[in-house]
N, C-alpha and C positions, 0 to 999 in steps of 0.2 A: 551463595551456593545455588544452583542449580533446581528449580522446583520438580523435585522426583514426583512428584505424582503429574505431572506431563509429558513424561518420555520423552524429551527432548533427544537430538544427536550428541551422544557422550563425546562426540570425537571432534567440537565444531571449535574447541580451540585449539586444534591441531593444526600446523603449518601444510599441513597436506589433505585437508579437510577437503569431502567435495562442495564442490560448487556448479552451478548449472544456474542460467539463466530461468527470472519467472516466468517469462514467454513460455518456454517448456511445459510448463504446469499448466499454463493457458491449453494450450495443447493438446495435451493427454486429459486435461477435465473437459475438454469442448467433448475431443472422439466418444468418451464415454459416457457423457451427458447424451450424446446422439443415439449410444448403445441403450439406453437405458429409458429414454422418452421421444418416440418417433414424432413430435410436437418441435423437438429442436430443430430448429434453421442455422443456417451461419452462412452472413454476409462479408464479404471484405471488399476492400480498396486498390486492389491491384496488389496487394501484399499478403499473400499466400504464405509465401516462405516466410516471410521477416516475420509474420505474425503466427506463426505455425498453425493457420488454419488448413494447410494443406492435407492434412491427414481426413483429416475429416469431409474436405473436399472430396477427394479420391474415395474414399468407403461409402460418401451420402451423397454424388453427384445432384441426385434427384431433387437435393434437401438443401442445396449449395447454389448463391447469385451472387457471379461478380460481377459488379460496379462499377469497374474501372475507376478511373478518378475523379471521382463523383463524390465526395463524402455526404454532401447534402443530402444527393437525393438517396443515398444509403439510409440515410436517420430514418428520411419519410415515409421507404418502402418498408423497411423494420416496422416506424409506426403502425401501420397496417396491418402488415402480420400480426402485429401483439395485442392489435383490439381484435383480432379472429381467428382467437385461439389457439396460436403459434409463440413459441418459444424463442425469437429468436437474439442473436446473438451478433454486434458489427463489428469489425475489427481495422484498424487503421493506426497508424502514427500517430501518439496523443497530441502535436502540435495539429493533426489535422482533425481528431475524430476525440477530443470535443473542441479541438481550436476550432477547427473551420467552420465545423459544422453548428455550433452553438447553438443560435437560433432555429433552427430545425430541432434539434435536441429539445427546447427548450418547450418549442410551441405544438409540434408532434409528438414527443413525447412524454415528459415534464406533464405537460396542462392538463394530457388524455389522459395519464398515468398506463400509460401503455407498456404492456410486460415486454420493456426492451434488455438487451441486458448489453452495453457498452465497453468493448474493451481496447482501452489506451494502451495503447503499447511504445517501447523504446521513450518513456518520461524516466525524468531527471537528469543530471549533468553527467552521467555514468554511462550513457551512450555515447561520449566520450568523441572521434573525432569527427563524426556527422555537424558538432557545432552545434551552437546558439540557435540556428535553424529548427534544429531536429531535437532539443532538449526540452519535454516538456516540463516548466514548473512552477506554472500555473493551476495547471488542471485541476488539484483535488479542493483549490479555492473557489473555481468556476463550478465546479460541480457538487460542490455540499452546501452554496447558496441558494442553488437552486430547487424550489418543492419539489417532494414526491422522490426526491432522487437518496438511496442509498449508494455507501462511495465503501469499498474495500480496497484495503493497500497494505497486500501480502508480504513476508516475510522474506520467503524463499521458495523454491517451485513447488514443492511437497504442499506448501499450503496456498500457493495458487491454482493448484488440483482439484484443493477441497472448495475455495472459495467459488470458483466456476462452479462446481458440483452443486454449491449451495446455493447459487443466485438463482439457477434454474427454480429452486421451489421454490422463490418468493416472489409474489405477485406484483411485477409494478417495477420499473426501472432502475435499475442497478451500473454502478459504475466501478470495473473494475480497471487498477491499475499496474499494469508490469512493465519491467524492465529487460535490457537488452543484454547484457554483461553480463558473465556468470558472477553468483554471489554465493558466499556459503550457506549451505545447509542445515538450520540450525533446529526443524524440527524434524520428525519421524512420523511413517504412515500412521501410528498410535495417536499421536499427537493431536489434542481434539482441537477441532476450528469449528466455533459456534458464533452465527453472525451477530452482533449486538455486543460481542460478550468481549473486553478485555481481559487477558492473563498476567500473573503474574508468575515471571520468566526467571527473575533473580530474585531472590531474598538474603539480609545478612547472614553469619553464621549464627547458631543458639545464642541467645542470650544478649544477641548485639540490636542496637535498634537504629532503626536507617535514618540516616543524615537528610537523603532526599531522597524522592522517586523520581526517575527518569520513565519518561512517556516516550515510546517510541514507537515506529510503523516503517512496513516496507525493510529496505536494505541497511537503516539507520540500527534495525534491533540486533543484528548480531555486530555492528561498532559500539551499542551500549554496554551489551554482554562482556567484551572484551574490556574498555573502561572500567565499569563496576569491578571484574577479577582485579583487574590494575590496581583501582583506587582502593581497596584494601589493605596493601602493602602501606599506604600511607595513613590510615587508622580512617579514613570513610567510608562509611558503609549503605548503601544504595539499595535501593528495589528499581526493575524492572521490567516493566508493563508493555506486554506485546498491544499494542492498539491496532489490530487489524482493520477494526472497523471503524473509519475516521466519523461518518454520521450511518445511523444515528450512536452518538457516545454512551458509551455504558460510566454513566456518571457515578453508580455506586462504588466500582472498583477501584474508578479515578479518584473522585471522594477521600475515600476509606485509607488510601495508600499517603493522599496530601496530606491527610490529618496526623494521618502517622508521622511522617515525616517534617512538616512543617516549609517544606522548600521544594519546589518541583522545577526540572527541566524536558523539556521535550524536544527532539531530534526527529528530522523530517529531513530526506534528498528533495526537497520543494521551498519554495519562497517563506520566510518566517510568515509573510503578509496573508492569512485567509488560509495558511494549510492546517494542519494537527495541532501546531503551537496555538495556532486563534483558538478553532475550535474549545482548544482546554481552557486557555485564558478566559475566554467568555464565562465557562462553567465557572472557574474558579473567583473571578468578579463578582460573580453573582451570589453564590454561594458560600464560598472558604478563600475571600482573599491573602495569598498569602506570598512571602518572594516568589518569582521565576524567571528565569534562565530562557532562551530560544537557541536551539541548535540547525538551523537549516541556512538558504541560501538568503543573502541579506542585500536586496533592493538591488540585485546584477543579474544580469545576463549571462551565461556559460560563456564555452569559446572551446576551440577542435583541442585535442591531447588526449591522453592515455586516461581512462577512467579515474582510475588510485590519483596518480598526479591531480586531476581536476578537483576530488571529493577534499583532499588536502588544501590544495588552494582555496578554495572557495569555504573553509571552516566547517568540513561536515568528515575530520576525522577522529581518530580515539582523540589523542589529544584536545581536542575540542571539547568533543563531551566532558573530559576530564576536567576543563579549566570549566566549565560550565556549572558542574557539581559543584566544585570549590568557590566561584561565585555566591550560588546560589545558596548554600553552608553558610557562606561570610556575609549574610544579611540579613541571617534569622535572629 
C-alpha cells in the first residue's frame, strides 16, 4: 500500500494519470529559485526551450548568459560565478553537459567546490527517437564519482521543482538530472523532498512482511510502484524506496529496509554499471551483504523509437522489475 503519510497522487495508477515531463519542474524551480534569491544565474547551451530555461530567461534577462555551444566554457564561467557569490545554475543535454563538458566540471568546479548547480537534461533511453546520441546513461556514474559533487534524480516534475528549489540552499555543486518525456505524476505539492533523505513509497499490507525492497530513482519509481501493486496478486510483498538522492546515500533507510527484507533490487533508466544499483551494492558489500537484483540498462547503447517501446526493450519495464523481485526472492 501506498505510504499515507506522504501524500502521494491517489490517482498515479490510473490509466489516465497526469504526466509531464521532469524538464517542467526544472523549469518552474529555476523561475522561482530566481523569484526568491536574486543571487540565482542561469546559464544555457543554446537550449532555452528544450531545457525550459526560457522562462526564467525572459523574466531575469539581466541574470541570464547564453553560451551558445560552448558547454565548456559554460562550466567555467558558472565556476566563477559560484566562487563570487552567485548561485548559478547550467543547463544542456546531459550527453553534452556533463558529457562534454566533464573535465571542466571536474577541474572548475568539483576541485573549487564551487556553488554550481548542473542540470542534465533529456538523459536516459526515454528521450526516445533523438537516439544513442542524445540518451544520456552515463551521467549519474560520472558524476557521483566525482568529489564534492551531490547528484539528485527526480521522480516526476513535482519533485523536480522541489529539488531545483533545494540545490539552491546547498553549498557546493550539485547535479541534477531530468528527463524529456512526460512521465507520471506520482507525488503531490505535500509531498516532502528532503535532499540526503530516501522514502519509503510502498509497504506491504498489515501484518505481511516484505519479500524484498526495491530501490528506485527518477522515472523507474512509479514502474516499481506498479510492479509491487502487481506482485501482490502473486503472494510478494515488496517495499519501495523512492532514492532521489543517488549520492550522498541515506544508508540508514537503505539499511533498515535490506535487513527487513533480506533481498534487494534496484531499478535505474541508466547503465547498471556506476548508477544507483553500484552505489547500493557498494553499501551493501560493505555492510549487509546480501542477494541483489539490477534493474537498468545492461552494457548497450539505446537506439531512435518510441520511449515505452525503448524502456521495454532494453529491460527497464514492469515486467522486469517483476521477474527481478522473483529472482532476487529465489536466492535468499
Amino acid at each position: 500500500m501506498l505510504n499515507p503519510e506522504l501524500k502521494l497522487n491517489e490517482k498515479l495508477f490510473d490509466a489516465d494519470v497526469e504526466q509531464k515531463p521532469t524538464r517542467d519542474g526544472y523549469g518552474t524551480g529555476l523561475l522561482q529559485a530566481g523569484e526568491e534569491n536574486r543571487d540565482v544565474v542561469a546559464l544555457c547551451a543554446d537550449l532555452t526551450e528544450s531545457t525550459r530555461t526560457e522562462a526564467f530567461a525572459k523574466k531575469f534577462p539581466e541574470r541570464y548568459f547564453e553560451v551558445g555551444v560552448a558547454e565548456q566554457n559554460m562550466a567555467t564561467i558558472a565556476a566563477g560565478l559560484g566562487v563570487s557569490g552567485k548561485v548559478p545554475f547550467i543547463a544542456s543535454y546531459a550527453t553534452f553537459s556533463p558529457g562534454r563538458n566533464y573535465e571542466q566540471i571536474r577541474t572548475t568546479i568539483a576541485y573549487n567546490n564551487a556553488n554550481v548547480k548542473i542540470a542534465g537534461h533529456h538523459a536516459g533511453i526515454s528521450v526516445g527517437p533523438d537516439g544513442a546520441t542524445h540518451q544520456a546513461t552515463e551521467d549519474i556514474a560520472i558524476m557521483r564519482a566525482m568529489p564534492n559533487m551531490k547528484v539528485f534524480v527526480p521522480c516526476d516534475a513535482i519533485e523536480a521543482k522541489k529539488a531545483t528549489l533545494a540545490a539552491t540552499k546547498i553549498l557546493g555543486p550539485v547535479y541534477l538530472r531530468f528527463g524529456r518525456e512526460k512521465s507520471p505524476v506520482v507525488t503531490t505539492e505535500e509531498t516532502p523532498f528532503r535532499p540526503g533523505r530516501a522514502d519509503v513509497y510502498w509497504q506491504p499490507p498489515q501484518g505481511k512482511k516484505e519479500d524484498v525492497a526495491i530501490i528506485a530513482c527518477g522515472i523507474m519509481v512509479h514502474t516499481a510502484l506498479v510492479a509491487a501493486r502487481e506482485l501482490e496478486k502473486d503472494k510478494l510483498y515488496v517495499t519501495v524506496i523512492n532514492n532521489h538522492t543517488v549520492k550522498p546515500l541515506d544508508e540508514e533507510v537503505i539499511l533498515k529496509a535490506a535487513g527487513r527484507a533480506g533481498a534487494v533490487v534496484t531499478a535505474e533508466e541508466h547503465q547498471i554499471a556506476g548508477g544507483l544499483g553500484g552505489a547500493v551494492a557498494e553499501l551493501l558489500a560493505k555492510k549487509m551483504p546480501i542477494p541483489m537484483e539490477f534493474v537498468g540498462l545492461k552494457d548497450a547503447f539505446g537506439e531512435s523509437g518510441p520511449p515505452a517501446q525503448l524502456l521495454e526493450k532494453y529491460g527497464m519495464g514492469v515486467k522486469d522489475v517483476k521477474e527481478a523481485v522473483k529472482r532476487a526472492a529465489g536466492r535468499k
